[in-house]
RODO-2510 file (C-alpha; in nm, 4 decimals, decimal comma):
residues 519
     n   res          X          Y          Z
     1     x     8,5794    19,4442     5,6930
     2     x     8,6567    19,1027     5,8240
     3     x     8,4448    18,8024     5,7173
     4     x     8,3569    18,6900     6,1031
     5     x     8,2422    19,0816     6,1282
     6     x     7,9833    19,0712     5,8533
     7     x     7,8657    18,7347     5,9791
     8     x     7,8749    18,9034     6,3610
     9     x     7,6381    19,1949     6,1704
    10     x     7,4582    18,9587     5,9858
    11     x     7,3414    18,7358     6,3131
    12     x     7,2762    19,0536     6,5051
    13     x     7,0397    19,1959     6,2259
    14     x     6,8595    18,8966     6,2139
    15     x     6,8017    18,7851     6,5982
    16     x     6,6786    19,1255     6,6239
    17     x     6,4178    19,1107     6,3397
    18     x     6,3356    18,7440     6,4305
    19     x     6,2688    18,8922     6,7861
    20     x     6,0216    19,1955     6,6713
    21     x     5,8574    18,9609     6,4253
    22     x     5,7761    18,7090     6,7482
    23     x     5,6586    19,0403     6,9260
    24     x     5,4642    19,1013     6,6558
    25     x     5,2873    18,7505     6,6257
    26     x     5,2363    18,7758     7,0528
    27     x     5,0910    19,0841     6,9805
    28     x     4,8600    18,9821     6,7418
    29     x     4,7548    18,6715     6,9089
    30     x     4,7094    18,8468     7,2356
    31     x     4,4874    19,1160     7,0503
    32     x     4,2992    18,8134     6,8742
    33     x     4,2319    18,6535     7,2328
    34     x     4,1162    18,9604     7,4140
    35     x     3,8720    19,0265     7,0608
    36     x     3,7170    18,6816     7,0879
    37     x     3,7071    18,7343     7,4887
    38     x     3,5401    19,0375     7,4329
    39     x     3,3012    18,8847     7,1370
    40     x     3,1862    18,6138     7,3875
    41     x     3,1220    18,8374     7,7341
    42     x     2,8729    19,0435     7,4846
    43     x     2,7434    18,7091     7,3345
    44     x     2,6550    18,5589     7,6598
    45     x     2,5487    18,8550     7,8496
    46     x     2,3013    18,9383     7,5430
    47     x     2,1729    18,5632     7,5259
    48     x     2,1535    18,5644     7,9480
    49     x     1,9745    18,8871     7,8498
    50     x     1,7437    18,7072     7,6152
    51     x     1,6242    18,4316     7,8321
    52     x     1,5094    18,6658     8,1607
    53     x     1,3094    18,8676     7,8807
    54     x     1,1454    18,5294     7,7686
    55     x     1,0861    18,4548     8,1347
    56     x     0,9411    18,8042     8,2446
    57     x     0,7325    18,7712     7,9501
    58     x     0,5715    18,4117     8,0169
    59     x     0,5092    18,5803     8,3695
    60     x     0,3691    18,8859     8,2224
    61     x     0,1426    18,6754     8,0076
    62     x     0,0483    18,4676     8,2937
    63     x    -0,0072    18,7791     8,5123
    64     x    -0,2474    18,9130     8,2489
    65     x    -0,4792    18,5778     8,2220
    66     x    -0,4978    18,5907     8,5460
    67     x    -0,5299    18,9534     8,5760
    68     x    -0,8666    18,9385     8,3476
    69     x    -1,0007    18,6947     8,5172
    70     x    -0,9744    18,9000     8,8682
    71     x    -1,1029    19,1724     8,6759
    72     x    -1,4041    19,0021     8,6047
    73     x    -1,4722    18,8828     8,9326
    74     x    -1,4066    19,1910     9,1526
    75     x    -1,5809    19,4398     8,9258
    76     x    -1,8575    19,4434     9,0950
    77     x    -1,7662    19,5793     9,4775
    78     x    -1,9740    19,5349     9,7571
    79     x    -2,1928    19,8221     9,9416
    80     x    -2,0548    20,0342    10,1716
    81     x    -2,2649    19,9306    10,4460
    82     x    -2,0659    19,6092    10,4478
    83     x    -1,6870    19,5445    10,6387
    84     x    -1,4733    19,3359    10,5247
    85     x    -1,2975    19,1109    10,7606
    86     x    -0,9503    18,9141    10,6630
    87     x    -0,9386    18,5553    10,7170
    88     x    -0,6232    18,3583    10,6696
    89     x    -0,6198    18,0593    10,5719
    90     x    -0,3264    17,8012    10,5293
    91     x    -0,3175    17,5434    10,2335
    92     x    -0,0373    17,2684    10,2249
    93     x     0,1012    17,1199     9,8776
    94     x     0,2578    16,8176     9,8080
    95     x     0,4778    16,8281     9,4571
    96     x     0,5844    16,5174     9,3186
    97     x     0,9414    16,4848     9,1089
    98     x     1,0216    16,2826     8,8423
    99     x     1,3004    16,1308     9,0516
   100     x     1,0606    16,0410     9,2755
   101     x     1,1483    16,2856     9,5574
   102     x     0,8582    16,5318     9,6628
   103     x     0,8944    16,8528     9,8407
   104     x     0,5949    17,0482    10,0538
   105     x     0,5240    17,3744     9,9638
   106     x     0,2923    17,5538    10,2860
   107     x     0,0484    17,8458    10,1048
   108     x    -0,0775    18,1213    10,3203
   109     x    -0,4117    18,2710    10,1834
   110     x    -0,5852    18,5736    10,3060
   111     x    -0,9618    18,5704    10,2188
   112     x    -1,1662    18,8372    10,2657
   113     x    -1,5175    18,8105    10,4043
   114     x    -1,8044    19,0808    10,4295
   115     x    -2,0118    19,1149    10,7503
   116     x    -2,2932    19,3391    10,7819
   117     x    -2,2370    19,6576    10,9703
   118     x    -2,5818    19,6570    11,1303
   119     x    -2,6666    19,3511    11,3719
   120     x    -2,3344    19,2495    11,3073
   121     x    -2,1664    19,4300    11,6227
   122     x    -1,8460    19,6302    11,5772
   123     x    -1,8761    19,9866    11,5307
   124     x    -2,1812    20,2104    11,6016
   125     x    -2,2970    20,4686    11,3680
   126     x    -2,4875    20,8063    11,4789
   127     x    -2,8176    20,8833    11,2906
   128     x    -2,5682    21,2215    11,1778
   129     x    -2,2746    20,9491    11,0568
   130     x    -2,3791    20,9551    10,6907
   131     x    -2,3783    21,3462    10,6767
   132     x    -1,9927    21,3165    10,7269
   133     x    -1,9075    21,2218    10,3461
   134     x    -1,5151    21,2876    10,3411
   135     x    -1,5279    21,0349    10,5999
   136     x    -1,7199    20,7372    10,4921
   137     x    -1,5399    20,7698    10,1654
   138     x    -1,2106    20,7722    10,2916
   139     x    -1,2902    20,4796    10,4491
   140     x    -1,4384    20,2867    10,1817
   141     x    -1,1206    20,3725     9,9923
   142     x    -0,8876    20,2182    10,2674
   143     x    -1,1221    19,8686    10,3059
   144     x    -1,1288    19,8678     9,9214
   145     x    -0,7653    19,9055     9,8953
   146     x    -0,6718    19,6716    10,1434
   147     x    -0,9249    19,3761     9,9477
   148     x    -0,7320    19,4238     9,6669
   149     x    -0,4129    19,4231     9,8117
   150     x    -0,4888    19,0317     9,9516
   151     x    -0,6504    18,9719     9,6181
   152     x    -0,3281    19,0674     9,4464
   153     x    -0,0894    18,8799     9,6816
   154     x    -0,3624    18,5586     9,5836
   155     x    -0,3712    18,6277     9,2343
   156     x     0,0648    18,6471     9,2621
   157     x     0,0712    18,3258     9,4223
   158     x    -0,1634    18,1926     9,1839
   159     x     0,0572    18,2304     8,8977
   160     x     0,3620    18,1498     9,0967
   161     x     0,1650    17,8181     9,1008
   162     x     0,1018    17,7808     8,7677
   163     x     0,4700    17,8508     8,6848
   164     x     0,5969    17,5817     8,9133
   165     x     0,2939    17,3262     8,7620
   166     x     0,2286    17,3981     8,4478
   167     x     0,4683    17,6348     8,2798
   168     x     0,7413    17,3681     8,2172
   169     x     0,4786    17,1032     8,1246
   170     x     0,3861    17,3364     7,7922
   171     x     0,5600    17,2161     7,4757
   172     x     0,8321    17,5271     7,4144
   173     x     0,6780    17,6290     7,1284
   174     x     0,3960    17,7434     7,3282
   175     x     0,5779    17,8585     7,5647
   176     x     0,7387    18,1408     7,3262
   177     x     0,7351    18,3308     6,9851
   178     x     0,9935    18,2449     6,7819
   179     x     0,9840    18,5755     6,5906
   180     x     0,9439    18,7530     6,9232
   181     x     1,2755    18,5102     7,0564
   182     x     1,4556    18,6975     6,7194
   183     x     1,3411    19,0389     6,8010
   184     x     1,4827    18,9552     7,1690
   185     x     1,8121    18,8853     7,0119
   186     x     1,8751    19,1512     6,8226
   187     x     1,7718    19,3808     7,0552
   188     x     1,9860    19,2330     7,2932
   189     x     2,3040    19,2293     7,0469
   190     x     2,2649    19,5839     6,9282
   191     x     2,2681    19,6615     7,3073
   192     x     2,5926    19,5518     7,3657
   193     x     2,7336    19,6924     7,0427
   194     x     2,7586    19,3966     6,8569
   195     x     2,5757    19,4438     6,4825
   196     x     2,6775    19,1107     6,3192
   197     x     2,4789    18,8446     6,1629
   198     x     2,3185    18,5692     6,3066
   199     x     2,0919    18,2388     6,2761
   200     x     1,9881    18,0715     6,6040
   201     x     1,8167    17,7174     6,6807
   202     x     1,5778    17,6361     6,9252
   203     x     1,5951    17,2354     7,0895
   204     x     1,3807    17,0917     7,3207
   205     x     1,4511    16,8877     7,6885
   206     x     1,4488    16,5643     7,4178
   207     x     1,6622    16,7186     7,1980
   208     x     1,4586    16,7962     6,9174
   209     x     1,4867    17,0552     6,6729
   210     x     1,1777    17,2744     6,7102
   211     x     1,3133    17,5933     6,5555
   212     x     1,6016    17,6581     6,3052
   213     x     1,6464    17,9968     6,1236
   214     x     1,8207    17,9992     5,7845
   215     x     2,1628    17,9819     5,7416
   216     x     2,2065    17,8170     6,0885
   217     x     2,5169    17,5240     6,0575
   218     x     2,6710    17,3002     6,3059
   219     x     2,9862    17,2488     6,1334
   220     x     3,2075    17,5643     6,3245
   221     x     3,1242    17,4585     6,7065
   222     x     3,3530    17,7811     6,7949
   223     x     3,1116    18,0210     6,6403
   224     x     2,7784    17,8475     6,8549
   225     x     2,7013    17,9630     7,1470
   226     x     2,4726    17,7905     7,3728
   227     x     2,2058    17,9223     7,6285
   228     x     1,9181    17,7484     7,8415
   229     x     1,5693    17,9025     7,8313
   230     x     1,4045    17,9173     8,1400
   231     x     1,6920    17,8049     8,3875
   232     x     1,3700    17,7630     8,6610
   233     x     1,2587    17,5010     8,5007
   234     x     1,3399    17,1610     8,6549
   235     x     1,6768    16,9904     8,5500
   236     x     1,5199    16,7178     8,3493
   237     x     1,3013    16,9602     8,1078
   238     x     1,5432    17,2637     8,0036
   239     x     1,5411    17,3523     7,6710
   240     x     1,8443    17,5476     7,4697
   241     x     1,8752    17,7749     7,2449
   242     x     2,1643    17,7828     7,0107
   243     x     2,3364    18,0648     6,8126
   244     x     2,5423    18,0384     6,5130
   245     x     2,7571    18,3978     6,4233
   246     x     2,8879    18,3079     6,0752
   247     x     3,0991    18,6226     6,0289
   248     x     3,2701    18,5840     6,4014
   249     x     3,6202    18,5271     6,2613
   250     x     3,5800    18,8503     6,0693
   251     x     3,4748    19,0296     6,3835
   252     x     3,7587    18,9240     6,5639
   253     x     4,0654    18,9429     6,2897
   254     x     3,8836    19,3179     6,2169
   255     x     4,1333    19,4307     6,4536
   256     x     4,3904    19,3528     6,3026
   257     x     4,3886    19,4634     6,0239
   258     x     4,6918    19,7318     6,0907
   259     x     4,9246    19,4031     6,1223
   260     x     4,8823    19,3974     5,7272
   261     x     5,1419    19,6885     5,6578
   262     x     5,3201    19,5763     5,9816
   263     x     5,3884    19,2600     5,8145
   264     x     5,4707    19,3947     5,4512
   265     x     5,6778    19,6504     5,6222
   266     x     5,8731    19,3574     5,8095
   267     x     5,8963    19,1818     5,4520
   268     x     6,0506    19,4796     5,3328
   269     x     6,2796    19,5009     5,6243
   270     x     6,3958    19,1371     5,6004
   271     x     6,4725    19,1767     5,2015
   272     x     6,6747    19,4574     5,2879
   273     x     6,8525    19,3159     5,5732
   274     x     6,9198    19,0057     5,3385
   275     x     7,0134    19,2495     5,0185
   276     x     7,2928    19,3996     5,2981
   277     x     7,4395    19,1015     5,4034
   278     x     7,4373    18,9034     5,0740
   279     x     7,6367    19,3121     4,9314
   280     x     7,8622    19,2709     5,2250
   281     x     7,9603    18,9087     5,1556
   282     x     7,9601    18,9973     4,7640
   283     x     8,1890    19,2997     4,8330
   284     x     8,3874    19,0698     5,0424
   285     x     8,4497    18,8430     4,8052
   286     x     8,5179    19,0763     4,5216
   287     x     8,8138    19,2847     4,7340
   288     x     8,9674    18,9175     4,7555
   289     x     8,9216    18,8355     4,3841
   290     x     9,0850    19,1919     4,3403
   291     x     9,3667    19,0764     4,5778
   292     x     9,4137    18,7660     4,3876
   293     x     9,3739    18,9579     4,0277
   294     x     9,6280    19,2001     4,1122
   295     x     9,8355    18,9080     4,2221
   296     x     9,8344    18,7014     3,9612
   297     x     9,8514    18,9755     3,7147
   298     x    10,2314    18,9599     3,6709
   299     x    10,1974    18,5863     3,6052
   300     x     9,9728    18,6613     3,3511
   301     x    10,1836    18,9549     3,1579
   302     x    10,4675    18,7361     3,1632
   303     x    10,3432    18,4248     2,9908
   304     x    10,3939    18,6065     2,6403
   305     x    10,6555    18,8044     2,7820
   306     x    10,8315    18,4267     2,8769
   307     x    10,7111    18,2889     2,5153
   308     x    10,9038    18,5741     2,3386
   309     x    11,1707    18,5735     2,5499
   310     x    11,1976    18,2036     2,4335
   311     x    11,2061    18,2776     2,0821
   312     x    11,4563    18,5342     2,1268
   313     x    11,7061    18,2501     2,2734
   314     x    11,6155    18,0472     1,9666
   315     x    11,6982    18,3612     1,7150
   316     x    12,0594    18,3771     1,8955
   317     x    12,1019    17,9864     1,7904
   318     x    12,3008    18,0348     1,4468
   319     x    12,1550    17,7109     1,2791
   320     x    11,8138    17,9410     1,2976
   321     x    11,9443    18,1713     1,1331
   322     x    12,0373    17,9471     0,8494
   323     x    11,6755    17,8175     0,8318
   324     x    11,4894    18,0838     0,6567
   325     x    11,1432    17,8756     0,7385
   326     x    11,1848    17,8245     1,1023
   327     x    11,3488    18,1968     1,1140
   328     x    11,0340    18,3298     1,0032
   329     x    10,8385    18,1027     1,2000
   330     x    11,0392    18,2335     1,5225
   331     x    10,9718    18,5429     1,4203
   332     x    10,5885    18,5322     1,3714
   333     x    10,5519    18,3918     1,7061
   334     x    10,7428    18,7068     1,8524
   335     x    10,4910    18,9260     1,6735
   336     x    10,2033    18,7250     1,7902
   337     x    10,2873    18,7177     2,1620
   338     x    10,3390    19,0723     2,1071
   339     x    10,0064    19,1389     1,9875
   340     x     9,8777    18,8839     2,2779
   341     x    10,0676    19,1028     2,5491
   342     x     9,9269    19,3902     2,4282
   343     x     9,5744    19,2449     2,4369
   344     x     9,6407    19,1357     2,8044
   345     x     9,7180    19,5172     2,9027
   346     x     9,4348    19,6299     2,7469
   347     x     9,1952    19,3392     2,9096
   348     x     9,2895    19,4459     3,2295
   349     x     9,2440    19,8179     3,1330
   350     x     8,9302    19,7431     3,0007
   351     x     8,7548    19,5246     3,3177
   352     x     8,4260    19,7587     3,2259
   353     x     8,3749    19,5000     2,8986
   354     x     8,1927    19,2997     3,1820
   355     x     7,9837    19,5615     3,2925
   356     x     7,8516    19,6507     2,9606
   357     x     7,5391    19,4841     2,7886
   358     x     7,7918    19,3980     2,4894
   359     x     8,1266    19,4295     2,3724
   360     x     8,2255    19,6645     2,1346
   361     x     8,3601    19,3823     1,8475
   362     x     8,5025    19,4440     1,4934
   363     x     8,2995    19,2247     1,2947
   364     x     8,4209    19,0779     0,9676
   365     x     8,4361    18,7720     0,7427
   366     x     8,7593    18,5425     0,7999
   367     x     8,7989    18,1896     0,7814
   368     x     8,8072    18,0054     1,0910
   369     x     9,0158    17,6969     0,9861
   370     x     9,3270    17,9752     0,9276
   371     x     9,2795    18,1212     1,2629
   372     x     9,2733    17,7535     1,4217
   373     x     9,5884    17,6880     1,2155
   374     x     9,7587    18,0327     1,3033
   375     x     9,7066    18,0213     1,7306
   376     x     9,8431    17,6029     1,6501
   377     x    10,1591    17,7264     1,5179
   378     x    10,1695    17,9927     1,7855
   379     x    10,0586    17,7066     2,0907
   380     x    10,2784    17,4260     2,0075
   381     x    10,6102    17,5870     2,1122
   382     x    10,4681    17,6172     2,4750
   383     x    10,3171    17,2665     2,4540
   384     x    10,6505    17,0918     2,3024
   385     x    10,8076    17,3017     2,6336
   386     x    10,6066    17,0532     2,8655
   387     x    10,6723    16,7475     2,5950
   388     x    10,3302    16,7582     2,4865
   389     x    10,1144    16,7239     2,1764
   390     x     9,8947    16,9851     2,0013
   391     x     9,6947    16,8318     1,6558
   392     x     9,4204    16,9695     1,4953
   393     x     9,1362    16,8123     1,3031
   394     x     8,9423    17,0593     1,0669
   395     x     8,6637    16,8219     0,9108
   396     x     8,4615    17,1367     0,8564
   397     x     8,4004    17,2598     0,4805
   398     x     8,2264    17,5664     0,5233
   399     x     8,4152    17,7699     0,7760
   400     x     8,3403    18,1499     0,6693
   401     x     8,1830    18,2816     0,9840
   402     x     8,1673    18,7072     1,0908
   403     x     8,3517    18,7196     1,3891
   404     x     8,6040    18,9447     1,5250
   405     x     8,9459    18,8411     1,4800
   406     x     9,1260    18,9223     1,7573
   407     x     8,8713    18,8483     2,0660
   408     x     8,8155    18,5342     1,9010
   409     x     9,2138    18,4457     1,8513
   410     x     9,2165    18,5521     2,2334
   411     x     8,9075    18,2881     2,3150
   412     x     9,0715    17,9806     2,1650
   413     x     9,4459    18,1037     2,3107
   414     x     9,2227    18,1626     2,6671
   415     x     9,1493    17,7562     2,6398
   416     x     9,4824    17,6334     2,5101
   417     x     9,5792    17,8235     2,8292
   418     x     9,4252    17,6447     3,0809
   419     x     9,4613    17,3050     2,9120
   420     x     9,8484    17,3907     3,0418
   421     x     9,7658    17,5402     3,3383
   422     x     9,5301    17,2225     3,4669
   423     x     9,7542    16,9621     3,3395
   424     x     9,8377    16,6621     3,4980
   425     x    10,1736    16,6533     3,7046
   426     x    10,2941    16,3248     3,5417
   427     x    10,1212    16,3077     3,2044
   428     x    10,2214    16,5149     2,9107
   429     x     9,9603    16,7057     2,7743
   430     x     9,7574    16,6044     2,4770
   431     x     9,5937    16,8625     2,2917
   432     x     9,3179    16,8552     1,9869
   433     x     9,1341    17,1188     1,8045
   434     x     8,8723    17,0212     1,5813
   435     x     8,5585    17,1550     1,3570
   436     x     8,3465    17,0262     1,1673
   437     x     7,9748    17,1246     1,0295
   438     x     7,6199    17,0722     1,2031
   439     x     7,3566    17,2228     1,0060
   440     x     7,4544    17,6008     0,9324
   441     x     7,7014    17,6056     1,2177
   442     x     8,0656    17,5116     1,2747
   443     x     8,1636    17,3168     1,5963
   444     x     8,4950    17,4219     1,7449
   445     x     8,6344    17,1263     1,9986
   446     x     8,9346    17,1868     2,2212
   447     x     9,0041    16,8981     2,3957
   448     x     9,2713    16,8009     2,6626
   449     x     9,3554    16,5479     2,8884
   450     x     9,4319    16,7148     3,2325
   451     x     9,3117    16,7214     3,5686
   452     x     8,9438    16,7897     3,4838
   453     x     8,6590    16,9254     3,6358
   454     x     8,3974    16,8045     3,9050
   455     x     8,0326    16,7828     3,7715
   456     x     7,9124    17,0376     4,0213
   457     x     8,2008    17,2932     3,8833
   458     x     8,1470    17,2544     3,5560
   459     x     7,8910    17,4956     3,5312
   460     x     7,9990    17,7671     3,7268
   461     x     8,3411    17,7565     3,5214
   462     x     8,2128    18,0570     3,3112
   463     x     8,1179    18,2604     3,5762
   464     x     8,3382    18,5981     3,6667
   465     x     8,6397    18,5577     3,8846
   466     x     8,5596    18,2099     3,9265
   467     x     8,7712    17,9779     4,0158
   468     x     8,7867    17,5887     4,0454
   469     x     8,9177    17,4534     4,3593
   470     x     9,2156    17,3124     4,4170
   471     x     9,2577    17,2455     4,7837
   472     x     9,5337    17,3995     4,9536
   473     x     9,7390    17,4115     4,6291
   474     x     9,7809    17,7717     4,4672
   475     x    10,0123    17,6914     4,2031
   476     x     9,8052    17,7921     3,9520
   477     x     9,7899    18,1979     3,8855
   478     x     9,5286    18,3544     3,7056
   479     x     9,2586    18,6080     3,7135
   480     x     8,9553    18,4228     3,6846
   481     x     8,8463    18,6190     3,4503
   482     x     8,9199    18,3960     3,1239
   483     x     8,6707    18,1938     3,0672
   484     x     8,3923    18,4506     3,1813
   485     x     8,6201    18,6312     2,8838
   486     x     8,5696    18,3466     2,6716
   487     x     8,1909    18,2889     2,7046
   488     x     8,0795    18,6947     2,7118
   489     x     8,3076    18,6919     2,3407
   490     x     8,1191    18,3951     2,2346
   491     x     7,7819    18,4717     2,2968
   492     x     7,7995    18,8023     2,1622
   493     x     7,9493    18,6786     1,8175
   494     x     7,5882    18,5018     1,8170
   495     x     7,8060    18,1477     1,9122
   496     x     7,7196    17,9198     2,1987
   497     x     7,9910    17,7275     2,4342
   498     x     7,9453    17,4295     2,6691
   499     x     8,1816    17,2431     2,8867
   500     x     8,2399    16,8592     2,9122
   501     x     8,4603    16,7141     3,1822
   502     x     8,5327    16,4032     3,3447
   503     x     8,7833    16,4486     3,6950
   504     x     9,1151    16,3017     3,6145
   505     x     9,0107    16,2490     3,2230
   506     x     9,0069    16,6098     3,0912
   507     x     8,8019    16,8662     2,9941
   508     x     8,6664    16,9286     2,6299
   509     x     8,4721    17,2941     2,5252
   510     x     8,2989    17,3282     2,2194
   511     x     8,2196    17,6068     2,0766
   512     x     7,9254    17,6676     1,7770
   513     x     7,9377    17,9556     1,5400
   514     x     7,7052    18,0201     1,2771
   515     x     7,8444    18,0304     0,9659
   516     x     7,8041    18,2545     0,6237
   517     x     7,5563    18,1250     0,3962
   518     x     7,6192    18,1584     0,0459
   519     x     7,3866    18,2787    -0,1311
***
């Protein structure tokens, strides 16, 4: 799969969970909205609800004063030989504002009046007109009906009166019942379907505090809702009653609580989508380090192949042949390149080393200063090819470490390795291995002085099929697998390794090893 594919997947994936994660949040907000809409139409309607009850009952109350007193003063009916005879009379009010404006209320009052059947005129009764009982009594009932109809309609304008005069002249408190005022409200909630929990405040037309419930506060203005008590009343003496819902957010985000899994569902989406892409890319990358591995794997077989190929040429030179030192010398470097090629088939039959938790090592007791001394001798005929220098500097006394000879051999060959392979064009190469003791361990330096390594590379040196970049340049073949090689061998002989470079100074690793105690 081509790179601009994955990324062409990759965008795709995530405009479209960007997009149902903005659906989501619109969603959600819109469901919030129409909650708190629907949280404040039952608030206010229950609160308009509250303050006609209040107002029916300070007319009820009024009603009933007046009510008594009416009783009292038509209990006593007249006699039947009286009529009663409707006189309307027409009163004129002036009310005065406190702006200064006055307005003229007209009062029509029917009064009722009792004239005396007998010398009176009117109607005539027979001497037989009290024998007819059904009669009379049906018409007492009508004349005693209609008296108490026009008393009524008095008595209603009475209070009507009083409510206009003296009703919004009462201090509030008198005016209601603060525990009836609760009962109102909760009545009122529960009606519209709305059990939450509540505090409310009562102020006056001068803005005074009369009533406050517990756990009423003033600091969340969005959860107070406002309503006027006794909107009749003129402009200049309303009072208001306030009502704080303290649990109003939970009300409203109760809804939503099915966004919850929504969300951790999206999460889990996301991660996946990410996990994909990040696979894709890693794949990606891997089927081009396998490109480049199988590549540059001829480049590396040949190196020893080329190094006892050399030695070869040198055995055909007769004056070698003469020289039983630098005969045998020839000849251990053919066996040890041989032994090196035949550790480079096997590394790259063996990739699965990297896979495992730890590397299946031969562990025993050698002395490191003759290994150092044995991949020298081996070295310096490649390094002497390029007119360089290899010395070594073994300050270290106590050099018995348990270690496994040939992965380690292969380590310290893997860094003379790249010291050639990253040398500078123009400069021969300088190389230096040195040890000496720290403690119970034995630092291993190999030093060089070629092209080096940026600061931000230097750490990712170690990684698997890394490689450091060279530009446009591909001169140099390997498998980037060496010095992951080099630090997975190192660690698990118990050892540590670090890398120091300077760009255009060289590089220097060094290694520590514990050593053998004696005991």
């Amino acid at each position: 799969m081509k790179k601009s594919t994955i990324w062409l997947l990759a965008v795709v994936m995530f405009v479209a969970f960007f997009s149902l994660l903005f659906l989501q949040v619109r969603y959600m907000e819109a469901s919030m909205s129409v909650r708190e809409q629907q949280f404040n139409e039952m608030v206010k309607r229950s609160l308009i609800n509250v303050s006609r009850d209040l107002e029916q009952d300070q007319t009820r109350r009024y009603l009933e004063e007046d009510m008594t007193e009416s009783e009292n003063r038509y209990s006593q009916y007249t006699t039947p030989r009286t009529s009663t005879k409707i006189v309307t009379e027409q009163t004129t009010a002036n009310i005065t504002h406190p702006d200064g404006s006055e307005t003229k209320i007209e009062q029509v009052i029917q009064k009722q009046s009792s004239i005396d059947e007998i010398g009176k005129g009117g109607v005539f009764l027979s001497p037989s007109h009290g024998a007819n009982t059904i009669s009379k009594t049906s018409y007492d009932l009508q004349q005693t009906l209609l008296k108490r109809y026009v008393d009524e309609q008095a008595l209603m304008n009475e209070v009507i009166l009083k409510l206009l005069y003296r009703a919004s002249n009462d201090p509030i408190e008198e005016r209601i019942n603060f525990y009836d005022l609760d009962k109102y409200i909760r009545s009122e909630l529960l009606n519209n379907a709305l059990n939450v929990p509540y505090s409310f405040q009562v102020i006056d037309f001068n803005n005074r505090v009369v009533f406050s419930s517990s756990g009423f506060s003033s600091r969340d203005e969005s959860s107070i809702y406002t309503q006027i008590l006794f909107p009749r009343d003129p402009s200049s003496k309303l009072n208001t009653l306030k009502v704080y819902f303290p649990t109003k957010r939970d009300f409203v985000y109760s809804e939503l609580s099915f966004f919850v899994p929504s969300l951790i569902f999206s999460f889990i989406l996301l991660v996946t989508f990410i996990f994909t892409i990040v696979n894709l890319f890693r794949q990606k990358r891997l089927s081009e380090m396998k490109n480049d591995f199988i590549n540059n794997m001829t480049h590396e077989l040949k190196t020893p192949v080329s190094t006892i190929s050399l030695a070869s040429q040198m055995l055909k030179d007769e004056s070698i042949t003469k020289s039983p030192e630098v005969f045998k010398h020839v000849a251990g470097v053919i066996n040890d390149e041989t032994k090196r090629l035949s550790f480079q088939v096997e590394k790259v039959l063996q990739m699965s080393l990297f896979d495992k938790q730890k590397a299946t090592l031969k562990i025993k007791e050698v002395d490191l200063n003759d290994i150092i001394v044995n991949v020298a001798n081996t070295h310096i005929l490649k390094v002497e090819k390029f007119n360089g220098e290899l010395d070594i500097d073994l300050q270290a006394d106590h050099t018995m470490v348990s270690i496994d000879e040939m992965h380690f051999t292969n380590v310290l060959f893997n860094l003379l390795d790249n010291a050639l392979k990253y040398k500078r064009e123009d400069v021969p190469p300088v190389l230096m291995i040195r040890t000496q003791n720290e403690s119970n361990k034995v630092i291993i330096t190999v030093e060089d002085n070629g092209i080096g390594i940026k600061k931000e590379d230097v750490k990712k040196v170690f990684d698997r099929f890394y490689r450091v970049s060279t530009g446009n340049i591909h001169d140099v073949k390997g498998f980037g697998l060496g010095l992951a090689y080099v630090k997975k061998i190192v660690t698990d002989l118990g050892g540590s390794i670090r890398a120091e470079s300077e760009l255009g100074k060289g590089t220097k690793f060094i290694i520590s090893l514990p050593v053998i105690t004696q005991k």
